[in-house]
C-alpha positions in Angstrom: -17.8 -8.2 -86.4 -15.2 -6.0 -85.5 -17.4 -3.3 -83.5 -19.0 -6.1 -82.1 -15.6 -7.2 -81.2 -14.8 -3.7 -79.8 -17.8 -3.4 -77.6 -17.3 -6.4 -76.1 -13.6 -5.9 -74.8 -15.4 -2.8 -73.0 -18.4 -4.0 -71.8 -17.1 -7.6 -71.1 -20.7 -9.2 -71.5 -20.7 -12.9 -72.1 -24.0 -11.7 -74.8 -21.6 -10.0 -77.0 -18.9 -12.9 -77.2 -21.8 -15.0 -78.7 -23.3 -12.4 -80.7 -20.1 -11.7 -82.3 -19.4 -15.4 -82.8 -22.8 -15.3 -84.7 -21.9 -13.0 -86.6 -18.7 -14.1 -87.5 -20.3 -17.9 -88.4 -22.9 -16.3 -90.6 -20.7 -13.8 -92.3 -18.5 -17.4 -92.7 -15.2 -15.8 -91.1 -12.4 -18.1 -90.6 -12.6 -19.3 -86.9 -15.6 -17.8 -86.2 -15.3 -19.4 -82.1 -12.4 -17.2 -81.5 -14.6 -14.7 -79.4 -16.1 -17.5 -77.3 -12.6 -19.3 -76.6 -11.5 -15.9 -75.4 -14.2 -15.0 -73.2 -13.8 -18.5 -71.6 -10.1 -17.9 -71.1 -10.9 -15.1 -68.8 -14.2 -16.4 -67.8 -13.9 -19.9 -67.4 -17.5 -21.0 -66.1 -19.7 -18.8 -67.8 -22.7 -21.0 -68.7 -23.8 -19.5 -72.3 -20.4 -19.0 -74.3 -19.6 -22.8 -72.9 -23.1 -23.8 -74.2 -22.4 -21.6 -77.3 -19.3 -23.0 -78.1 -20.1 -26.8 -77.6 -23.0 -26.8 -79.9 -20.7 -25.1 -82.5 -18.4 -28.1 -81.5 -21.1 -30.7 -82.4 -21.5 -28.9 -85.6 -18.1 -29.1 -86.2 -18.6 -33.3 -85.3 -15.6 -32.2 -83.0 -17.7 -35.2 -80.5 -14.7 -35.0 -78.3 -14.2 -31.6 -77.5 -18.1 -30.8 -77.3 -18.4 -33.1 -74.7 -15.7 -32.0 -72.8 -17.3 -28.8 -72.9 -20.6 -29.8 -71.8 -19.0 -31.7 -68.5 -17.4 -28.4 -67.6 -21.0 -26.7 -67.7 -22.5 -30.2 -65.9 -20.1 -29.6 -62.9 -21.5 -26.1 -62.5 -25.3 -26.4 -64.0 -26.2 -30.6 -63.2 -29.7 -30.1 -64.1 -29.2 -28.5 -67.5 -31.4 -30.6 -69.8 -30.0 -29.9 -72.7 -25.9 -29.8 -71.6 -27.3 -33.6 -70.3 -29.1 -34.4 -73.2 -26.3 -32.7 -75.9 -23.4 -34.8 -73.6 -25.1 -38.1 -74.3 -25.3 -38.0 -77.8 -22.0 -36.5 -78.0 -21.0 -39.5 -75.8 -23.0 -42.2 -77.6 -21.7 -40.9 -81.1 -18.2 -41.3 -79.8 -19.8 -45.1 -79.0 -18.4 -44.1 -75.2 -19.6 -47.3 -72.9 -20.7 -44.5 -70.5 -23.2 -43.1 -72.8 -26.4 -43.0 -70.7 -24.7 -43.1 -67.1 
């Protein structure tokens, strides 16, 4: 994890912050999402760490904050089936009213 971790403050690509996350989750590292949260600190809309790290959210049953997630990458990517299908569970499992709007 940590070369991974090196490389990717040099190359900056969005595929190494969710490789490293990988590894980190499989290897069972304590807060293995802390490469994604700080690639989206720096790169707010990119599309696959925000997808990365809300389905690591829904593992987590952290409803709430996967869904928030997937409504940043539906205001940039509306027609993403699975943000849209991912958000309404999330929504429906939270028993949000607003579920299949």
């Amino acid at each position: 994890a940590a070369s991974l971790s090196s490389a990717n403050a040099r190359l900056n690509q969005p595929a190494l912050a969710v490789r490293e996350f990988v590894v980190r989750r499989q290897g069972g590292l304590t807060a293995p999402e802390a490469p994604l949260e700080r690639w989206l600190q720096r790169n707010p809309n990119e599309g696959v760490v925000l997808h990365a790290l809300a389905e690591h959210r829904l593992s987590q049953g952290r409803m709430k904050d996967a869904l928030e997630l997937y409504r940043r990458l539906l205001d940039r990517q509306p027609r993403d089936a699975v943000a849209l299908n991912n958000a309404a569970w999330a929504s429906a499992t939270r028993g949000d009213a607003d579920a299949l709007a």
